[in-house]
N, C-alpha and C positions, 0 to 999 in steps of 0.2 A: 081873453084871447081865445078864440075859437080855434075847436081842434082840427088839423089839417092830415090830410092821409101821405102818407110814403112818398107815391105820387106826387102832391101837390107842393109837398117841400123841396124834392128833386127840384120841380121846378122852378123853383122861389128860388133854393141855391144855384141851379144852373145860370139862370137868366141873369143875377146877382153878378156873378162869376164871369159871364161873357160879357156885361155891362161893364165893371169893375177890371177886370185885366181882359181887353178886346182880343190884345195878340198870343192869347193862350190857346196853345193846343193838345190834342189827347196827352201825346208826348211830355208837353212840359209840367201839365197838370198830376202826371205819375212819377214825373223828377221831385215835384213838390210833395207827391205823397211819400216816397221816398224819406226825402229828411224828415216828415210829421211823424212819419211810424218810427224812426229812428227817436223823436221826443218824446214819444210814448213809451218806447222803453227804457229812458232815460229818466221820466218824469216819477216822484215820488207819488205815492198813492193817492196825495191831496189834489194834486194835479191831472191826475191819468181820466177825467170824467172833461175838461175839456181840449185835452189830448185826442181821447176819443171821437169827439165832435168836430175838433179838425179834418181827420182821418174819413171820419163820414161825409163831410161836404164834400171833401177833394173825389171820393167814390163817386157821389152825386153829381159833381159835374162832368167827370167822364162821361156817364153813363149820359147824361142832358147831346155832353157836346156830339157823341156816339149816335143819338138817337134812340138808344132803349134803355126799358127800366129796369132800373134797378131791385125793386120788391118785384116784378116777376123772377128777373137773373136768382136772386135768392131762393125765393118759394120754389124753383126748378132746381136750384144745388140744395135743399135742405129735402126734397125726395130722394133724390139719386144717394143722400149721404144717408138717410134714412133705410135706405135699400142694403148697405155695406154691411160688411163684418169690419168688428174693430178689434185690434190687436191691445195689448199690453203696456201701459206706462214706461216710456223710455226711462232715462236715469233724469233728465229732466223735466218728466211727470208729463211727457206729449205723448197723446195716443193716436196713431194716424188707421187709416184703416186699409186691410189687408191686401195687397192687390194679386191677382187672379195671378197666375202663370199664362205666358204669352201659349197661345192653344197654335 
């Protein structure tokens, strides 16, 4: 199987995806991610890998049916989070990062 970029599986799952259920929209494609994220949390650890991979396609097609990509959308949110300060482990070990006071 040759390797495919970011991009080009977007695409392979988009097209899949509007092929496969025609009358999907942004809308309903984020009703669906909804309950998959909801099985990912529900799913035992043996499970949560393709949990995950659901999670990711339903992403993927948004972004298809949306018109942008998805690995840019990230490599843009992974500087801007890169640029942050981050705060302290809540009591359930999430650490968000600190936001500015409104100036």
């Amino acid at each position: 199987m040759a390797t495919l970029t970011l991009g080009e599986i977007q695409h392979e799952v988009g097209s899949w995806g509007d092929e496969t259920f025609p009358h999907s929209t942004p809308d309903s494609v984020l009703a669906h991610l909804k309950r998959e994220v909801q099985e990912l949390l529900d799913a035992d650890p043996v499970n949560r890998q393709a949990e995950c991979a659901d999670v990711v396609m339903l992403l993927m097609h948004i972004a298809h049916k949306e018109g942008w990509s998805l690995e840019r959308a990230v490599l843009m949110k992974l500087a801007i989070n890169q640029s942050r300060s981050w705060g302290e482990p809540d009591e359930q070990g999430v650490v968000e990062h600190i936001r500015e006071e409104a100036r």
